[in-house]
C-alpha positions as CSV (number, residue, x, y, z in Angstrom):
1,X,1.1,-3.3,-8.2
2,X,-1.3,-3.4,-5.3
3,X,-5.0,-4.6,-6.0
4,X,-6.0,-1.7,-3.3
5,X,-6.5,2.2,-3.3
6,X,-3.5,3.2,-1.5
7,X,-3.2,6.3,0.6
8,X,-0.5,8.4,-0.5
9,X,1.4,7.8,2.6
10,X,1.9,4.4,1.7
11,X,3.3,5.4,-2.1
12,X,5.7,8.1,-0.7
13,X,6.7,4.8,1.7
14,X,7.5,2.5,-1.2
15,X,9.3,5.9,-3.1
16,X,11.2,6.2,0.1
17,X,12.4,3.2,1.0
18,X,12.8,1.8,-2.6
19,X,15.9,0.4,-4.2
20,X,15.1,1.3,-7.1
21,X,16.5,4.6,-9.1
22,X,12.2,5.3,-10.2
23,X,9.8,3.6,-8.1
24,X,6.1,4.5,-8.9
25,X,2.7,2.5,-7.0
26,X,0.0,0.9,-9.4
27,X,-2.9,0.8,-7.6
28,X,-6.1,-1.2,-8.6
29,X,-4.0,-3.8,-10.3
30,X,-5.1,-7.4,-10.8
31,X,-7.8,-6.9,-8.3
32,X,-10.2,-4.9,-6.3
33,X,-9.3,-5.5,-2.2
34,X,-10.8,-1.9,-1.5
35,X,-9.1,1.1,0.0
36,X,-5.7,0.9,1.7
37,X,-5.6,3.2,4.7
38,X,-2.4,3.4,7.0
39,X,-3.2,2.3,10.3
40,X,-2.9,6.4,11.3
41,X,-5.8,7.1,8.8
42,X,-7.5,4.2,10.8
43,X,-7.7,6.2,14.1
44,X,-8.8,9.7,12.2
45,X,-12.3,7.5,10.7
46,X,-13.9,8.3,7.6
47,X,-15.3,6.3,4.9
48,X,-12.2,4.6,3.6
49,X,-11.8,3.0,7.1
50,X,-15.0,1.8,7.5
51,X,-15.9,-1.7,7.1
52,X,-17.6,-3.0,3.9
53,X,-17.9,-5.2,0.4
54,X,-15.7,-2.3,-1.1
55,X,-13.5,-2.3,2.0
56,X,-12.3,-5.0,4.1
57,X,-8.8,-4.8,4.8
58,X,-7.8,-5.2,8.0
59,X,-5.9,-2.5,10.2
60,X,-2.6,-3.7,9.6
61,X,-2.9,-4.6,5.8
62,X,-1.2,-1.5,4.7
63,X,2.2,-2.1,7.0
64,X,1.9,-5.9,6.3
65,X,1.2,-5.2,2.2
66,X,4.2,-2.2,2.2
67,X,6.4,-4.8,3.9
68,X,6.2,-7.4,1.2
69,X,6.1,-4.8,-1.9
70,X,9.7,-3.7,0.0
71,X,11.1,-6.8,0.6
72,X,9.9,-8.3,-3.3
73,X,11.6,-4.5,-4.6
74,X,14.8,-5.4,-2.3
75,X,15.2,-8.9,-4.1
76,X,14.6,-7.8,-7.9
77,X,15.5,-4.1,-7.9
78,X,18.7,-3.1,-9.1
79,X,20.7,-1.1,-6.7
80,X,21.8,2.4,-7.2
């Protein structure tokens, strides 16, 4: 679960790269951190990039958040 709107990119990531046989994202869970854009969707502009009280994230928070839900899926996931 990520407190964040996540970009699709980053959910087809987690999919990807999980251990797990099923891996879905919850998004908006146990907080409100604003949208999630990849660092791509960074250079490309548009309101989910810019800076605000709904989002504050910095560039790299998407590759730094999909790093931890990876490693945290590598430790408890069972392997197929």
């Amino acid at each position: 679960a990520i407190p964040c709107e996540v970009f699709v990119e980053i959910g087809l990531e987690l999919k990807d790269k999980s251990p797990a046989a099923q891996t879905f994202t919850m998004e908006l869970a146990n907080g409100y951190n604003g949208y999630l854009p990849t660092a791509d969707q960074h250079e490309y502009g548009g309101y989910e990039t810019w800076r605000a009280r709904s989002s504050y994230l910095e560039i790299d928070a998407a590759r730094k958040i999909t790093d931890v839900v990876l490693e945290l899926l590598n430790d408890v996931a069972p392997k197929n």
